[in-house]
PALUMTOR-531239 format. One line per 4 residues: number of its first residue (from 1); for each residue y, x, z of N, C-alpha, C, CB. Coordinates in steps of 0.001 Angstrom, whole numbers, plus 500000, padded with zeros to 6 digits. Each point is the difference from the previous one (the first is absolute). Glycine has a CB too. Layout:
# PALUMTOR-531239
NUM) Y,X,Z,Y,X,Z,Y,X,Z,Y,X,Z ~ ...;
END
This chain:
# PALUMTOR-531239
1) 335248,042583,482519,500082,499137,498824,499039,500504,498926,502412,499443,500529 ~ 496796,499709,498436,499102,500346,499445,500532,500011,498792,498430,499375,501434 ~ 503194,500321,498380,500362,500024,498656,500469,501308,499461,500498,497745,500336 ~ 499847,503574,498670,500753,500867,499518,501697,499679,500352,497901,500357,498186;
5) 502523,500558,502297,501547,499702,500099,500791,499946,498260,499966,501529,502825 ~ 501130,497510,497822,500700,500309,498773,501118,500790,499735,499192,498268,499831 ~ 500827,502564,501689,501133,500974,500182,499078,500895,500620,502321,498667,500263 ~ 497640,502096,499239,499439,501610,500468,500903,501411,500533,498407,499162,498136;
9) 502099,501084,503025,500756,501395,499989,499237,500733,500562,502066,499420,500071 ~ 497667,502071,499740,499560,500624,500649,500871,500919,500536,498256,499405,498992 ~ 501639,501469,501916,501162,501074,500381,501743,499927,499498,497676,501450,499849 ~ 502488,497484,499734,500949,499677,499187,501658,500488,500954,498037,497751,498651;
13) 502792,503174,500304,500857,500628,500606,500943,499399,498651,498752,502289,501776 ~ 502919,496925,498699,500637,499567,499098,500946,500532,499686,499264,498555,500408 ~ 502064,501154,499324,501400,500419,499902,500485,500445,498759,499772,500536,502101 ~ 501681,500237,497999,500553,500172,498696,499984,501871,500026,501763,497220,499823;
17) 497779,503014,501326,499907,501700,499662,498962,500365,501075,502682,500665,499160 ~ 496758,500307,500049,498730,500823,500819,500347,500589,501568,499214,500885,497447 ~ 502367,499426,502679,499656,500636,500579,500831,499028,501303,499335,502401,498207 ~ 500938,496584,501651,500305,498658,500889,499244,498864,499501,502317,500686,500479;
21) 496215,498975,499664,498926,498971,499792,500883,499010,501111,497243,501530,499318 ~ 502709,497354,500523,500376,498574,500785,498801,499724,500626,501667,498930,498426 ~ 497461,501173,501117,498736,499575,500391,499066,500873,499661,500607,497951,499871 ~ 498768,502687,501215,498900,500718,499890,498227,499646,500633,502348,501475,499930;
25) 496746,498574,499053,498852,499425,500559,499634,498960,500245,500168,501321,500515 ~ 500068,497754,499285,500072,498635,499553,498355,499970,499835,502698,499707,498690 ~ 496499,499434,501759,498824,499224,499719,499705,499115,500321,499496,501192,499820 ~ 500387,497629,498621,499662,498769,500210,499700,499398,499013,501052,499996,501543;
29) 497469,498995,498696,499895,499102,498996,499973,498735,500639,498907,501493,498509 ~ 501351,497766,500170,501033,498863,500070,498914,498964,499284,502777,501337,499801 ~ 496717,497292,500067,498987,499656,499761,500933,498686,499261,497951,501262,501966 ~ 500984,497685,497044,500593,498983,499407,500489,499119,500942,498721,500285,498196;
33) 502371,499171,501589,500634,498676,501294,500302,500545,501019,498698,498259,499598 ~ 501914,502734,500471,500253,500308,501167,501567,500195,499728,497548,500979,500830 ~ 503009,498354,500125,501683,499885,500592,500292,500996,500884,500102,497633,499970 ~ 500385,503387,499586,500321,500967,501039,501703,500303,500017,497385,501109,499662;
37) 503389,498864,501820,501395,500447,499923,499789,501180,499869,501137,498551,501174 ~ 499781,502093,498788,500435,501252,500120,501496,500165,500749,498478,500371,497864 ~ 500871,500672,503480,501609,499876,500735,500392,501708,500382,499551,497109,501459 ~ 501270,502877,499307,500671,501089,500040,501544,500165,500415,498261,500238,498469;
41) 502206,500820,501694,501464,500015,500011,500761,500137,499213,499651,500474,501329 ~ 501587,499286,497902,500631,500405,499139,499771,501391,499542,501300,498371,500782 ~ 498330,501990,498193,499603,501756,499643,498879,500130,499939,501466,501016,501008 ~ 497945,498575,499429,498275,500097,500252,499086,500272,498606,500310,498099,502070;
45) 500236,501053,496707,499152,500097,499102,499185,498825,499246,500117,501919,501279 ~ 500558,496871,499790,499482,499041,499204,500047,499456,498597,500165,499847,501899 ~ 501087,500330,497383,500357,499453,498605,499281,501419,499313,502684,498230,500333 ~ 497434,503045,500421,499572,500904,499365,498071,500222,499404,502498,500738,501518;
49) 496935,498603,499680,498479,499402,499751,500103,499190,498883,499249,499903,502332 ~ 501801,498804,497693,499397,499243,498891,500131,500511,498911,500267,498316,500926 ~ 500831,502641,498681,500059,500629,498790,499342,500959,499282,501460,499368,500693 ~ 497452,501394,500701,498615,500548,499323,499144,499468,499714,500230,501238,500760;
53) 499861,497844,499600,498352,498763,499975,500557,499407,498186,499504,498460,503752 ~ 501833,501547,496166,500535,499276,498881,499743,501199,498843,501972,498269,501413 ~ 497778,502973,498650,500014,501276,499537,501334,499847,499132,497264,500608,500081 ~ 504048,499855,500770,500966,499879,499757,500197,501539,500658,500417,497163,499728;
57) 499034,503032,501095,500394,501499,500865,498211,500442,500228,502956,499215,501804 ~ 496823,501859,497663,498725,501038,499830,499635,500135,501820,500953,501770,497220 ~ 497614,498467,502953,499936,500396,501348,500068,501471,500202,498750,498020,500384 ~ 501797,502552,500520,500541,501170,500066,498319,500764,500591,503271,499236,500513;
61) 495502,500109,499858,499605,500575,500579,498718,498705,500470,502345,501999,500332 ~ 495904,498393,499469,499224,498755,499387,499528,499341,499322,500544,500169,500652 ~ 498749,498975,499945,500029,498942,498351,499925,498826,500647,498605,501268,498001 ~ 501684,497420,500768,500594,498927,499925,499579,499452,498987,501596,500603,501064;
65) 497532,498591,498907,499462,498641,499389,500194,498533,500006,498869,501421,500258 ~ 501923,498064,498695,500067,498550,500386,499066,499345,498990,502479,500016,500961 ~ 496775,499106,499253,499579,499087,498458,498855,501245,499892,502700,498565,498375 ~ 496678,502200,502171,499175,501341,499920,500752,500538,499029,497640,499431,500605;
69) 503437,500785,498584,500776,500870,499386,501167,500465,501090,499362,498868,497591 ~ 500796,502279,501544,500867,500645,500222,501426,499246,499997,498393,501713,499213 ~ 502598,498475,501488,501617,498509,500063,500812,501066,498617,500830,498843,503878 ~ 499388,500040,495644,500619,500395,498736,501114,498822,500042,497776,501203,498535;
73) 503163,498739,501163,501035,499180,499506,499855,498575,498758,500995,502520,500704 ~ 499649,496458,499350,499587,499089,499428,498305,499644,499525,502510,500482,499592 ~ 497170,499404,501846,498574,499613,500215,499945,498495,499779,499514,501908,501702 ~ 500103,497109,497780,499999,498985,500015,498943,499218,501020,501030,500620,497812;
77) 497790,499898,503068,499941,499662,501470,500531,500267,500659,498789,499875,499915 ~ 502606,500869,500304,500849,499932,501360,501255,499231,499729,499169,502276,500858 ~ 501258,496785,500015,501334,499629,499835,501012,500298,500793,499055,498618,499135 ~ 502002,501437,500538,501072,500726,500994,501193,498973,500286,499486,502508,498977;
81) 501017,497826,501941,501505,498820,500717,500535,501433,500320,499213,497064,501540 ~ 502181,503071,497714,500693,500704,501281,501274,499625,500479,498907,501736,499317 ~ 501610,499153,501744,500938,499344,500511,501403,499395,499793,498630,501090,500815 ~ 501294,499598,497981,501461,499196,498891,499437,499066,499235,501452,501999,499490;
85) 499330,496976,500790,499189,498962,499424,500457,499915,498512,499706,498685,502282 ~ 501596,501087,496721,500684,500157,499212,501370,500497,499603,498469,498852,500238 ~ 501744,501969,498219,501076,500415,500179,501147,498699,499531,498866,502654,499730 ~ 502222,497304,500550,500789,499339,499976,500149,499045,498827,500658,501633,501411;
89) 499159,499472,497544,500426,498931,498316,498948,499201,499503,501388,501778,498955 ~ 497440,498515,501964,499039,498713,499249,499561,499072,501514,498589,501738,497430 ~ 502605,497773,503288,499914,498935,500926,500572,498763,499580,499998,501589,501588 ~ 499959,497886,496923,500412,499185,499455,498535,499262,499051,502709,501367,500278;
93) 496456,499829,499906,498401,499619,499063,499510,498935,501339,498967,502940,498289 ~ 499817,496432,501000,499305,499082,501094,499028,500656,500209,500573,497934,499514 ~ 498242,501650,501425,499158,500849,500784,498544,500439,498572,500858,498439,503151 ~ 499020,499878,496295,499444,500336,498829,500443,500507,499066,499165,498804,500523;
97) 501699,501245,499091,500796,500923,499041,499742,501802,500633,502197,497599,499454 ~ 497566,502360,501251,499995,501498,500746,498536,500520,499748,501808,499413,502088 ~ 497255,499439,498542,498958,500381,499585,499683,500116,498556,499604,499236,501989 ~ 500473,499785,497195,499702,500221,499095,500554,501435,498801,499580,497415,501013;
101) 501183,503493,499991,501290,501038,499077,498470,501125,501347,504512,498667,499171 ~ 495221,501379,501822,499299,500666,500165,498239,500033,499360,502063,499896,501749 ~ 497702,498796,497869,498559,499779,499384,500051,500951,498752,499605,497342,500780 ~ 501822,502993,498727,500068,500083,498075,500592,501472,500112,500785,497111,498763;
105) 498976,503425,502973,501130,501446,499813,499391,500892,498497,500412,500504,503311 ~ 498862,499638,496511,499127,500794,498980,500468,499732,498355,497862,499748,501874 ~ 502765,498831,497868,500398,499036,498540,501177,500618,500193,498831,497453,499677 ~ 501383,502258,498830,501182,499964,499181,500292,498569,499451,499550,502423,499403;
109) 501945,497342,499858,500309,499081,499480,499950,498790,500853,499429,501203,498145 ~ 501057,497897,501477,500507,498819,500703,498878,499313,500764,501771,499701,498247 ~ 498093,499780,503022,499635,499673,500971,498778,498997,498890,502454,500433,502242 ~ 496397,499640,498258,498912,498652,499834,498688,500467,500731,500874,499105,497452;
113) 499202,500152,503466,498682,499698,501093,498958,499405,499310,501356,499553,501958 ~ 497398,500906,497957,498993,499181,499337,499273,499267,501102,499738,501593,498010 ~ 499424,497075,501619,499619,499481,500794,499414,500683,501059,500049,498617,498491 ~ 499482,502316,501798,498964,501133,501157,501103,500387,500674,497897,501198,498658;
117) 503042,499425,500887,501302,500174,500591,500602,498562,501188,500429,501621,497353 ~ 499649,497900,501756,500594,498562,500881,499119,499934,501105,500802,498450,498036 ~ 497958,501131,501838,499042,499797,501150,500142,500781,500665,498635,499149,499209 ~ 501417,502583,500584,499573,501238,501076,501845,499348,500885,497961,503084,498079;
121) 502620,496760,501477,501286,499283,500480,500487,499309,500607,499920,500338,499021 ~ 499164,498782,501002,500084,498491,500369,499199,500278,501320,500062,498479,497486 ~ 498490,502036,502609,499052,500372,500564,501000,500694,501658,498053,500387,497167 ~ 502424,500924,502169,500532,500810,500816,501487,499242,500958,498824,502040,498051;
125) 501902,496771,501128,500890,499582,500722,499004,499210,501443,502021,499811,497534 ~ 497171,499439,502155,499166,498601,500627,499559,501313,501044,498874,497528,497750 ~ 500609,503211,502211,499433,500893,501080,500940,499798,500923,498837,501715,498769 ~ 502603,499016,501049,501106,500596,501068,500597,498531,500220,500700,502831,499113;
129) 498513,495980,500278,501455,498801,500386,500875,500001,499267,499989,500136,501960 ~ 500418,500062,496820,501502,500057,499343,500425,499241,499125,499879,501805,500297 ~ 499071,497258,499311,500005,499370,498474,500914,499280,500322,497837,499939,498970 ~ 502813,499461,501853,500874,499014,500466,501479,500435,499826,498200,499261,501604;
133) 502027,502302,498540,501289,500508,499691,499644,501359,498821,501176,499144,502768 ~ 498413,501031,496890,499334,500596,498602,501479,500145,498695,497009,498403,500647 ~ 503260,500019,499536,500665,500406,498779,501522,499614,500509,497878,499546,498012 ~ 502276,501395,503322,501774,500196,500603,500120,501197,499743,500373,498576,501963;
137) 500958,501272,497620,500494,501525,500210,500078,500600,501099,501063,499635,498527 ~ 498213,501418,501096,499286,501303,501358,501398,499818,501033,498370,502556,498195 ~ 502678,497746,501718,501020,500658,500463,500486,498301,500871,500624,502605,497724 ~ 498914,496923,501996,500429,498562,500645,498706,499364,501107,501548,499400,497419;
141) 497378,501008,502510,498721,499824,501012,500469,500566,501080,498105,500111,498537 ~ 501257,499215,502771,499883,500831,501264,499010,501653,499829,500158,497184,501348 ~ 500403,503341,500282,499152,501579,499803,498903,499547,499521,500715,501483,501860 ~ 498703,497807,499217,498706,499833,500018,499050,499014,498639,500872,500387,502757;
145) 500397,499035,496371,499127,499756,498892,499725,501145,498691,500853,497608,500766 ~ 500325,503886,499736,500453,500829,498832,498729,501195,500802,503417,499284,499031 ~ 495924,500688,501819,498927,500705,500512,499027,499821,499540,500754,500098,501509 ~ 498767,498460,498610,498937,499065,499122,499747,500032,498529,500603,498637,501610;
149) 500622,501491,497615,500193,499964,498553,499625,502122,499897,502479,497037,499567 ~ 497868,503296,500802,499127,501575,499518,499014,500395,501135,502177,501141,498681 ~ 497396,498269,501940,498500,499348,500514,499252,499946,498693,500813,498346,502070 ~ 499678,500468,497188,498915,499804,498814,500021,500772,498977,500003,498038,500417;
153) 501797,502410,499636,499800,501122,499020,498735,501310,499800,502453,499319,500426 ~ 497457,500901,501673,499008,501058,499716,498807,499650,500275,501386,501496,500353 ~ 498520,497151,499407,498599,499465,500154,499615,499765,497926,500466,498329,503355 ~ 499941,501728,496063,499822,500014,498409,499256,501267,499873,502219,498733,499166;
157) 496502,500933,499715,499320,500783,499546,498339,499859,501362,502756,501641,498457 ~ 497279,497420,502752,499549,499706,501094,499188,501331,500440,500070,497382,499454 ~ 500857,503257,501349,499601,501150,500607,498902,500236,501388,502313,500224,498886 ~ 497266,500668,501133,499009,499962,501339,500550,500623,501154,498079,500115,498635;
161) 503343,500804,500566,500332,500176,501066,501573,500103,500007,497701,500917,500453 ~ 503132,498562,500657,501638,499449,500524,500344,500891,500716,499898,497737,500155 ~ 500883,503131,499339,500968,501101,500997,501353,499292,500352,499103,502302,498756 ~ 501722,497411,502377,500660,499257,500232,501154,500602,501076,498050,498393,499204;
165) 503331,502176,499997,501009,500525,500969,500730,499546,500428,499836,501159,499401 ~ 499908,498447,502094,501323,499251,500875,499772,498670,499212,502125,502115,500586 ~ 497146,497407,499240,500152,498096,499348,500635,499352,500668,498120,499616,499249 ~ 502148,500564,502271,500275,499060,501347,501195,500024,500061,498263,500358,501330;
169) 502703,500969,498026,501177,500188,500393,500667,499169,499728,499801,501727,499999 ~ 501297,497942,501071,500880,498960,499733,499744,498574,500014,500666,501640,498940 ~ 498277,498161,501115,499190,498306,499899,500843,499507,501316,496912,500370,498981 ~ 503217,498255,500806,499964,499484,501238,498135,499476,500701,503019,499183,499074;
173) 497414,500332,502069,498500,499709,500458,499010,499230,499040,501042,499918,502244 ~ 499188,498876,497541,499204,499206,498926,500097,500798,499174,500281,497877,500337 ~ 500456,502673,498420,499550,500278,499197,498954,501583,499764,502059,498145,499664 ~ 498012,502558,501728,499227,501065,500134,498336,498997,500651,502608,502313,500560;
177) 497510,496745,499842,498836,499168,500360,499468,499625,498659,500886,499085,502266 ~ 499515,500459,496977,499550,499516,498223,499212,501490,499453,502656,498102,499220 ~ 498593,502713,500925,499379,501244,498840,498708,500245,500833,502409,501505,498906 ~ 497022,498674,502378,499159,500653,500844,498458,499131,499743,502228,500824,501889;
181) 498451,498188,497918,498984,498762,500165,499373,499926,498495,501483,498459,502003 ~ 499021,501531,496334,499731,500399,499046,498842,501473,499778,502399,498567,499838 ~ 498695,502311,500656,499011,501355,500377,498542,499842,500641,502224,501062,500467 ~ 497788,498163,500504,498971,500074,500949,498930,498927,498499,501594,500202,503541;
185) 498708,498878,496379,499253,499350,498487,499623,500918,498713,501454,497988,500581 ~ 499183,502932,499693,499819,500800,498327,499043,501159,500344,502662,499638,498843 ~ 497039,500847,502895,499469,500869,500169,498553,499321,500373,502184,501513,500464 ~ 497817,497360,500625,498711,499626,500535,499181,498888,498392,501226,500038,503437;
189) 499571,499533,495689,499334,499127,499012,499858,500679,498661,500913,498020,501166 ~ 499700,502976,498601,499994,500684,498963,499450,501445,500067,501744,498494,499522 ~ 498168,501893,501545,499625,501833,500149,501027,500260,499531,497681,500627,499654 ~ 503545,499555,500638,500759,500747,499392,500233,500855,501179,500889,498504,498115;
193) 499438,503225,501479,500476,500836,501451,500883,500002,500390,499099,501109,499794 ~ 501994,498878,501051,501783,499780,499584,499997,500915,501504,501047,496902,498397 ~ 499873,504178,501146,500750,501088,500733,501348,499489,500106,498634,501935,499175 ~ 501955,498014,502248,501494,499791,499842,500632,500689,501178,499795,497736,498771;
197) 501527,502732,501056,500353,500467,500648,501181,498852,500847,499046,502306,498505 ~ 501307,498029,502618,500140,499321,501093,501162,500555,500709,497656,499442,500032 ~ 502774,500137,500903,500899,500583,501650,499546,498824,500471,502500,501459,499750 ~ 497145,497270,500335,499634,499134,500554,498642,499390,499697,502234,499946,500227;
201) 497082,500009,500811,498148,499516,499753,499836,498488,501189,498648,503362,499613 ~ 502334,495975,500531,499862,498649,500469,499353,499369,499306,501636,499973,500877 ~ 498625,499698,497488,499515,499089,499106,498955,500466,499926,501616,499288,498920 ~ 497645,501857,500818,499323,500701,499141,499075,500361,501000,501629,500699,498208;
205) 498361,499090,503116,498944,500324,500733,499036,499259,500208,501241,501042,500734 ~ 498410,497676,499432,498684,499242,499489,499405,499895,498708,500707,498917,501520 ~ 500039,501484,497608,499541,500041,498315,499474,501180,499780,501703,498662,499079 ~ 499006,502878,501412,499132,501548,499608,498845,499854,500165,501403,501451,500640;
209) 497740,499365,499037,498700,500642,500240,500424,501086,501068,498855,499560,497510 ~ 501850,501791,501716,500073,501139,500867,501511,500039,499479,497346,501374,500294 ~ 503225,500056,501067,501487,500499,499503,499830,501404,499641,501409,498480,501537 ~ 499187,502018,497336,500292,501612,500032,501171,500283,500817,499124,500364,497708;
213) 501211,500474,503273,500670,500218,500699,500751,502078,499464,498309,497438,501939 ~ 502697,502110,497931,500908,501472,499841,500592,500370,500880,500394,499745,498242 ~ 499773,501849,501603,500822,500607,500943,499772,501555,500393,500103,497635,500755 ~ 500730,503332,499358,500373,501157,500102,498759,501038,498775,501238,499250,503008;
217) 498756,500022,495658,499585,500353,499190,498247,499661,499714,502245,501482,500423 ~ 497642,497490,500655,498559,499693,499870,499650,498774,499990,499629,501732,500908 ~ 499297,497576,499027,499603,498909,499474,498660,499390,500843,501116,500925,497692 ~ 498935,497756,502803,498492,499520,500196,500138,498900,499698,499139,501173,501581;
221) 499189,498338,498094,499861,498540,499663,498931,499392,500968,500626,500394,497457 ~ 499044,498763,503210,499303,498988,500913,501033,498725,500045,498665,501958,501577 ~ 499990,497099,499129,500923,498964,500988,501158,500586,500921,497845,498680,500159 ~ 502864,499842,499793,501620,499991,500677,499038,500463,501731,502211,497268,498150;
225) 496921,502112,502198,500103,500176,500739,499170,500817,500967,501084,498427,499064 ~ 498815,502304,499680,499370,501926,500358,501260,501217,500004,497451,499482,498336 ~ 503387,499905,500495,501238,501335,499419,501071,499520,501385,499970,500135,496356 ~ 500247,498430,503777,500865,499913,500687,500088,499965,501184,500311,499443,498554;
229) 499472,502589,501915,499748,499513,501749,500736,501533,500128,497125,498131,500780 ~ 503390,501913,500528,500530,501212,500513,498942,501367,499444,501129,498439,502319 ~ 498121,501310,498215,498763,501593,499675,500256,500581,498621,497733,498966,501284 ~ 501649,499282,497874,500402,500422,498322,501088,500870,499350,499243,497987,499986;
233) 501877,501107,500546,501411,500675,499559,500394,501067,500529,500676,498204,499657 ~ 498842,501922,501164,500378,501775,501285,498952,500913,498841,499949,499073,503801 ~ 499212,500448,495507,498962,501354,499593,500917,499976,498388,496719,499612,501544 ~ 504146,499281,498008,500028,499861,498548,501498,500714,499929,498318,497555,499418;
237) 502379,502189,501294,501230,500758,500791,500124,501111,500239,500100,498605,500824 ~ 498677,501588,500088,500135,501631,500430,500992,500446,501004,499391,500408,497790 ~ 500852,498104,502603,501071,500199,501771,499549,498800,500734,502626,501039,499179 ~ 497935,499059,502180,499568,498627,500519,500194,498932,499606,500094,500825,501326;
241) 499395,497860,497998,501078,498738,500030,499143,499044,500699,501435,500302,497709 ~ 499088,498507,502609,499506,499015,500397,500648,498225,499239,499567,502106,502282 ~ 499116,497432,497694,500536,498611,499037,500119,499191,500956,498892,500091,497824 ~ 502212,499486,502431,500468,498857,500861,500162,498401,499515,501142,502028,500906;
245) 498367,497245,499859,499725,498625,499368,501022,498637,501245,496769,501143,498760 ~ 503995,498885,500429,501253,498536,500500,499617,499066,499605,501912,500784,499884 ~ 497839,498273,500637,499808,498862,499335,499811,499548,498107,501261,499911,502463 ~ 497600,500627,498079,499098,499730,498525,500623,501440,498839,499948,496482,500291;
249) 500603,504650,500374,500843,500523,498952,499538,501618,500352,502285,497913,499799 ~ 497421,502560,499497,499673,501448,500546,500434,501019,499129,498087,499224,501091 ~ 502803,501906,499900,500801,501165,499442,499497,501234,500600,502038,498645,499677 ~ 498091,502130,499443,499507,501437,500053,501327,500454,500548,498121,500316,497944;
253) 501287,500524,503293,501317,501105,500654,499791,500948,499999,500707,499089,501235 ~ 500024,501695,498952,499568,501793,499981,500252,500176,501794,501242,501197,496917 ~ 497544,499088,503415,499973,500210,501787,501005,500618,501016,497916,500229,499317 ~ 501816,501404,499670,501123,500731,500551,501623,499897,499834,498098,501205,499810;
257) 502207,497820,498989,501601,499569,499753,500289,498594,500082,500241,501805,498494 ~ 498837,497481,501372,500511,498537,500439,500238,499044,498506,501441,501147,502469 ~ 498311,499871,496502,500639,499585,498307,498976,499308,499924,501276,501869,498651 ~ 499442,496800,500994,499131,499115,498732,499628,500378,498524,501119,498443,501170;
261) 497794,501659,498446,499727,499772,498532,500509,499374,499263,498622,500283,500470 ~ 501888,499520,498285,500327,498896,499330,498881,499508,499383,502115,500685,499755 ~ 497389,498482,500811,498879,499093,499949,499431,499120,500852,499764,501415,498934 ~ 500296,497705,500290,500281,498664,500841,499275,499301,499945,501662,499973,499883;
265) 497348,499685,500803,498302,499291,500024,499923,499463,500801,498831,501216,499280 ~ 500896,497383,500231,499623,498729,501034,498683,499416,499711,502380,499321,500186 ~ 496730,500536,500800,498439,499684,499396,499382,498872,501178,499451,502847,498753 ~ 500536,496028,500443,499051,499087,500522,498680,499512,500238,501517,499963,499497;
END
């Protein structure tokens, strides 16, 4: 690619203590528009990646460039989804009402959106699809419209780049087909980069570019269909495994015990 990445790691070693890194050595750059999952097993480190990239957690070890800066916290090119969607006492606000209480986190005194406000608002609902239920109360929308509505939340301020935890969870089929299908528009028409983390890459496998793949403290990034092969995972592992493919569905086993991964990848 002839473009500068917009994610830079080098040797990148993560976690919450030096002397147990989650992730060690990590190298990868990550370029504009590019849709990449991120998979792994439970433990692996995935929510824990997005939260260095978010510079929410320091790298233990490396360096790490997003935006060619250094990840610092309330970056206004990165946007974030995570996996709680809301706390309980404000599932009575509407979706615009939400946004507009996140556009003003910084104000004081009683609520007033100025016209730029409204638009960056208005703008960010029409992206994800929402203007249509916008002004329901959050707590009364389907999952999949309360995914969409902080979709735009972390699409405000129009970021270059979408860190995205577990978005899929819980969706039913259509509505994990909508969110995938939006994404795939915001990355191929907009350059936007969007990292998300995953257990399932059915939807998401004609839309990626590449996958980062986790596991036993290490990390790679290529095509699905370079990472996802017996050899790969036996070297990323560091034991035998083999990826077995059922009808359209392919699971990682561990050779010598017969254990499934928890990870669950279906690729068309």
């Amino acid at each position: 690619m002839d473009k500068l990445p917009i994610i830079n790691a080098q040797n990148l070693s993560i976690g919450y203590s030096k002397k147990q890194a989650l992730i060690e050595n990590l190298t990868a750059q990550i370029y504009p528009g590019e849709f990449i999952a991120i998979l792994g097993p439970n433990g692996a480190g995935k929510t824990t990646l997005l939260k260095t990239f978010l510079g929410a957690l320091a790298p233990l070890q490396g360096s790490l460039k997003l935006l060619n800066h250094l990840p610092h916290q309330d970056c206004i090119g990165i946007g974030y989804m995570p996996q709680q969607i809301l706390r309980p006492e404000l599932l009575h606000l509407t979706g615009r009402t939400l946004l507009g209480a996140t556009i003003q986190a910084h104000q004081w005194g009683l609520p007033y959106l100025n016209a730029e406000q409204e638009s960056e608002i208005k703008l960010a609902l029409a992206k994800v699809e929402a203007t249509d239920f916008a002004d329901k109360a959050f707590g009364e929308c389907s999952g999949g419209q309360q995914r969409r509505i902080m979709l735009a939340q972390a699409l405000l301020g129009q970021p270059k780049i979408l860190l995205l935890d577990e978005p899929l969870a819980n969706l039913d089929f259509r509505h994990q087909e909508k969110f995938i299908e939006i994404l795939t528009r915001l990355s191929r028409d907009q350059s936007v980069t969007i990292l998300m983390t995953t257990h399932d890459i059915n939807l998401v496998a004609n839309a990626m570019t590449r996958v980062i793949y986790l596991a036993k403290g290490k990390g790679i990034l290529g095509d699905f269909a370079k990472i996802f092969t017996s050899e790969k995972l036996s070297e990323l592992y560091q034991t035998p495994m083999e990826v077995v493919q059922h009808q359209h569905r392919f699971f990682v086993v561990h050779k010598e015990t017969g254990q499934i991964e928890n990870v669950c990848c279906e690729h068309v």
